[in-house]
N, C-alpha and C positions, 0 to 999 in steps of 0.2 A: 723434785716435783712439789712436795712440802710446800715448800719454800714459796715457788709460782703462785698454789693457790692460796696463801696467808696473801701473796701481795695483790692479787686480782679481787678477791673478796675483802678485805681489808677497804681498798680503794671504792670499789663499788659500792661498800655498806658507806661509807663518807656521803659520797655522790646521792646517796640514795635517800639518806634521813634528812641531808640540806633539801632537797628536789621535795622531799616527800610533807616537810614544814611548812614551803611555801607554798605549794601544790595544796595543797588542804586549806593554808589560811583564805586563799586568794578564791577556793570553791567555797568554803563556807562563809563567807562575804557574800557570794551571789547569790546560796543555799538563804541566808536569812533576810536577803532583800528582796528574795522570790517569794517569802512567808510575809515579810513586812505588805506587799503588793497584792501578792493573793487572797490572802487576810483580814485585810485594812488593820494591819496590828500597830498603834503608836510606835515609834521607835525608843522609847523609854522601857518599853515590854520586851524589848527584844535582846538583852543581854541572858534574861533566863531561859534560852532554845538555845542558846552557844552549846552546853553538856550535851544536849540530845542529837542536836544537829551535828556535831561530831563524827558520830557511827554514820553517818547518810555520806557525808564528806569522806571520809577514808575511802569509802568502800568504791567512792570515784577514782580519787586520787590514786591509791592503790598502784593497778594497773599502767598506767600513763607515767608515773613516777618511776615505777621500776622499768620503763619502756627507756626513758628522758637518761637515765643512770645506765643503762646497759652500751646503748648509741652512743654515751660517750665516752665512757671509760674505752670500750673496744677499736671506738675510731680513732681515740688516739690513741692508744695500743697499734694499730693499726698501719697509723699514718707515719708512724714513728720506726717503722721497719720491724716492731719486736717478736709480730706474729712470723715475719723472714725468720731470725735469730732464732727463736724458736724451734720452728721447722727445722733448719740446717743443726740443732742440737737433739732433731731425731724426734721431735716432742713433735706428735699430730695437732691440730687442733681440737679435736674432740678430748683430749688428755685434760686439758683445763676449760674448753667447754661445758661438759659432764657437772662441775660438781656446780656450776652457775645454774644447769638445768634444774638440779636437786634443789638448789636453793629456791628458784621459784616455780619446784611444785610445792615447796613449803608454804610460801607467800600464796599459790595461790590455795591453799587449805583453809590459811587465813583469812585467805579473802571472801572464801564463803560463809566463816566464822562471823566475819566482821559485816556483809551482807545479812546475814540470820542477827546479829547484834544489833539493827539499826531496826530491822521490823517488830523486833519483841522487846526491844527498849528504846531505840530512839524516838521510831514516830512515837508511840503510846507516852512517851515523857514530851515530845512539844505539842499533842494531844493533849495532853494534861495542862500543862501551861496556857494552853490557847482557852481551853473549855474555862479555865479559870478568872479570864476576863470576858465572856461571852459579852455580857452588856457595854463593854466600854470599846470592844468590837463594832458591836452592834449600832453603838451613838457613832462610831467614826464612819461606818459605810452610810447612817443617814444625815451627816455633816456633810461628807462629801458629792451621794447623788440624792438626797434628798428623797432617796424611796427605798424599800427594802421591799421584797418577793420571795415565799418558798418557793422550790420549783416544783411544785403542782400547784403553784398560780391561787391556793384556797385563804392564804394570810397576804392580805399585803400594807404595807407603812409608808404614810407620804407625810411631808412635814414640811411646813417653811423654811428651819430654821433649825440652831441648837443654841441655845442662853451659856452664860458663864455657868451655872448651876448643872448642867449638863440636863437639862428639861428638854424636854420639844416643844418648838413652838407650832400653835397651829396645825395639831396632828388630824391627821385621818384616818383610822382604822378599818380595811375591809375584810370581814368575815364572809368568804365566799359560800362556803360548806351550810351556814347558818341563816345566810343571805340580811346581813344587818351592817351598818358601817356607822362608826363611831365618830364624831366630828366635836373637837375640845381645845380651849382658849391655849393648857399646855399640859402638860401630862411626862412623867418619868418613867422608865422601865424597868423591872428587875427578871432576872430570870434563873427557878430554880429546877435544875437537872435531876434532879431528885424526886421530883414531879413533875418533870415535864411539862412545866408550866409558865409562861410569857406573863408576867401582873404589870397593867399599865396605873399606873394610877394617874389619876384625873380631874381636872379642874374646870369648872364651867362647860359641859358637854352638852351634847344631846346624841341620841340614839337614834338612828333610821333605819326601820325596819318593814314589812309587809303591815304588821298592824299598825303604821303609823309613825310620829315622833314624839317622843320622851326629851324635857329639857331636866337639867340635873348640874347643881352645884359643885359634885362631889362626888367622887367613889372610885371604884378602882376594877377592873376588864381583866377577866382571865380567860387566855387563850392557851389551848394544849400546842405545844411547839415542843422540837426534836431537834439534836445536835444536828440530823442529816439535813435538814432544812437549812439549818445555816452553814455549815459546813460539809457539803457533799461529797467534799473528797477525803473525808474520814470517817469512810465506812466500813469498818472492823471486817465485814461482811466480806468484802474484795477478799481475794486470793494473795495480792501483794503485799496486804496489809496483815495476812495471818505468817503465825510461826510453822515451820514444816511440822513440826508434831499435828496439830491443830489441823495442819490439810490433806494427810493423809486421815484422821478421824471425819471429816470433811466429804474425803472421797468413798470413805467403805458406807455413811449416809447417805452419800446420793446414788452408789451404786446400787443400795437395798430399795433405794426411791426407784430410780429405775426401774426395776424389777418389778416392783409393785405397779406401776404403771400399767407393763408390759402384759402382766399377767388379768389384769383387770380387761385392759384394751382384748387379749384374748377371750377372755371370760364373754365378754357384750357379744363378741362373733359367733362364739359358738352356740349362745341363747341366741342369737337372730341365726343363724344357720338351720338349727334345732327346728324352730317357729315356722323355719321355709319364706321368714323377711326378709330378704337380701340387700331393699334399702334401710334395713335400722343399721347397715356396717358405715351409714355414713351420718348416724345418728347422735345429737347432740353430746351426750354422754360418753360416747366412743371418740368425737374430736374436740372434745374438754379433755381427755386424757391425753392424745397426740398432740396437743399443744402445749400440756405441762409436760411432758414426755421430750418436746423440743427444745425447754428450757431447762430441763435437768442434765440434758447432754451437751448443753453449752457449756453450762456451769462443770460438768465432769470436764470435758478438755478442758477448758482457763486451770481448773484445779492440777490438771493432770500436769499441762504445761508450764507451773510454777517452778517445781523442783527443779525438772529438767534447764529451767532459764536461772534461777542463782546457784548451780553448780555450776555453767556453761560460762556464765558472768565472771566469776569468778577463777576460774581458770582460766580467764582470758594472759593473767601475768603469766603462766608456762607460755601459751601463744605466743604472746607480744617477743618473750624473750628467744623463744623460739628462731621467731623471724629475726627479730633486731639482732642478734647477734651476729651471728652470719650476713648478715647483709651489711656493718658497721664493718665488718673484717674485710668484705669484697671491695666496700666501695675504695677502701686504702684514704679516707680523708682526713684530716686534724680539728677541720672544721664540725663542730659537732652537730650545730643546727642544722648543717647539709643532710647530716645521716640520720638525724632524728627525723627531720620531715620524710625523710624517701624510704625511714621504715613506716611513718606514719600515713605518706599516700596510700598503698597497698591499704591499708589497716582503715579510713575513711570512708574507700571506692568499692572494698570489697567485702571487709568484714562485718561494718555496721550494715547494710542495705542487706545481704545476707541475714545477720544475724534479726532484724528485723522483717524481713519475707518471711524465716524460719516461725518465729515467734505467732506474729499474724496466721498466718495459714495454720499452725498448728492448733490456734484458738478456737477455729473452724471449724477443725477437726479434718481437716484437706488431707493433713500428713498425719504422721507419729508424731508424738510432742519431743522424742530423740533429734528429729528436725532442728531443732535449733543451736544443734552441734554442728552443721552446715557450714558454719562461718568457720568455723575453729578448724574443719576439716581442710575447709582451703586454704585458711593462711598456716597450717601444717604442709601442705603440699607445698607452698612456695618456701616454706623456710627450706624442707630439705632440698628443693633444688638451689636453693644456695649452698647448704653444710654442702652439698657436691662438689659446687666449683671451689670452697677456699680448701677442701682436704686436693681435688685436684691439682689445683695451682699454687 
């Protein structure tokens, strides 16, 4: 029996690190041309997010590579007669099934490892890297549409143009919040994170504001501007973007916020109770707190529902091989693509749209945030109706 499983896992670990090479370079190809896009990042920028981007990569590949490796080795195991041989030598299937299982609930340990690896060092290092050209960012998205916008619409940049020098030509600066707009022959940007601060500097302008217009040879515009402004989907703030330590800290804060809400929201009722007011219970101060009270129970389920979704994530490789296995045995084929796909329909139709209801609704707080074990529960069901039919038959 030894013997068996030196040559099953032996074979599988081959299948598995070739699969699992490709499978990562061919994601993290799309992982940095999704940053190049979303971004507007040069692509001369973009060799230093390869490290970071790495951890975001695996953590995909993972799963699907050990899915890709299992399907094949088994189906031609399979189709090859050897799981018959087997059998007739008294050997069940579960005898060398078993230590395949062990192996990826290892993998998938790792996989929550390597999940937890990418939010507390990958994004925060291509975070790092991105913040580090803000401005040559910032010139590329107003080369390209020619206008820049925070999303609360209070800063915005329109420009002709961008020179060899990397100047604007022709800029227009609107300060909404201040209500004045800057209009200059051309002007450069720098921007320092460390204050928080947009300095345009400025050549032949003028200033239009409420008292009037100001012309001006020279000088330089500071506007207070924030990483979330220009990059809003890096905001440390999110639930996906913190480490588990951090959101369980996270959760015992909003559950104390809560509470204080709660107790307040009561406090105002029973002084209008007291008084014999019965409409101060729908009184400003009572539904200022039911409204922050509404958004602190949001934030507790996203918070709560994180953990439960990169453990579930990541135990997706027991699932996958779960399924794949037994089902690569039944189908009896050589062809491997056949049994990769028809483990991977079930796993498309059922898993993800599940495991996405799960996730969704748990946000809600519809269900328990355990909810998004759903997916994993049913394609546990369908595997062991297959481990049935191949120890059957």
């Amino acid at each position: 029996m030894s013997v068996i499983v030196r040559y099953i896992l032996r074979d599988l670990g081959v299948a598995f690190l070739v699969g699992f090479a490709v499978f990562t370079c061919l994601i993290l190809a799309v992982v940095l041309v999704q940053q190049a896009i979303r971004n507007d990042i040069p692509l001369i920028y973009i060799a230093g997010l390869v490290p970071f981007a790495l951890a975001e990569t695996a953590a995909i590949s993972l799963p699907v590579t050990l899915l890709l490796a299992v399907t094949t080795f088994f189906a031609r195991m399979s189709g090859n007669n050897e799981v018959i041989a087997l059998k007739a030598l008294g050997i069940p299937p579960k005898a060398f099934l078993t230590p395949v299982f062990a192996i990826a609930i290892l993998m998938s340990v790792i996989g929550v490892r390597i999940n937890e690896w990418a939010v507390s060092w990958g994004r925060p290092g291509i975070n790092t890297v991105i913040y580090g050209i803000t401005d040559v960012i910032l010139i590329e998205r107003l080369k390209k549409k020619k206008r820049f916008e925070t999303p609360d619409k209070q800063i915005t940049i329109l420009v002709q143009g961008i020179d060899e020098q990397r100047r604007l030509i022709k800029p227009t600066i609107i300060v909404k919040k201040d209500s004045f707009k800057v209009e200059a022959v051309r002007a450069q940007i720098t921007i320092d994170f460390g204050t928080n601060i947009l300095t345009v500097t400025l050549e032949d302008f003028q200033v239009i504001g409420e008292s009037g217009k100001f012309e001006l040879s020279g000088g330089h515009l500071d506007v207070p501007i924030s990483l979330a402004d220009i990059f809003p989907s890096g905001d440390t703030n999110r639930p996906a973007n913190m480490e588990l330590p951090r959101i369980n800290e996270e959760m015992k804060k909003t559950a104390e916020e809560i509470e204080t809400q709660q107790r307040i929201i009561a406090a105002h009722r029973v002084f209008a109770a007291s008084a014999g007011s019965v409409n101060e219970w729908t009184s400003w101060p009572i539904h200022n707190a039911k409204s922050y009270l509404h958004i602190l129970q949001s934030r507790q389920n996203r918070l709560s529902v994180e953990p439960q979704r990169r453990w579930a994530i990541g135990f997706g490789c027991f699932f996958f091989v779960w399924l794949g296995a037994p089902l690569a045995i039944w189908m009896r084929k050589t062809d491997f693509f056949s049994s990769f796909f028809a483990c991977f329909l079930p796993i498309l139709l059922l898993y993800y749209p599940l495991l996405i209801l799960g996730v969704e609704q748990a946000k809600k707080g519809a269900v328990p945030p355990t909810s998004v074990w759903l997916a994993k529960n049913a394609i546990g069901l369908v595997g062991v109706w297959f481990l049935r039919k191949i120890h059957r038959y």
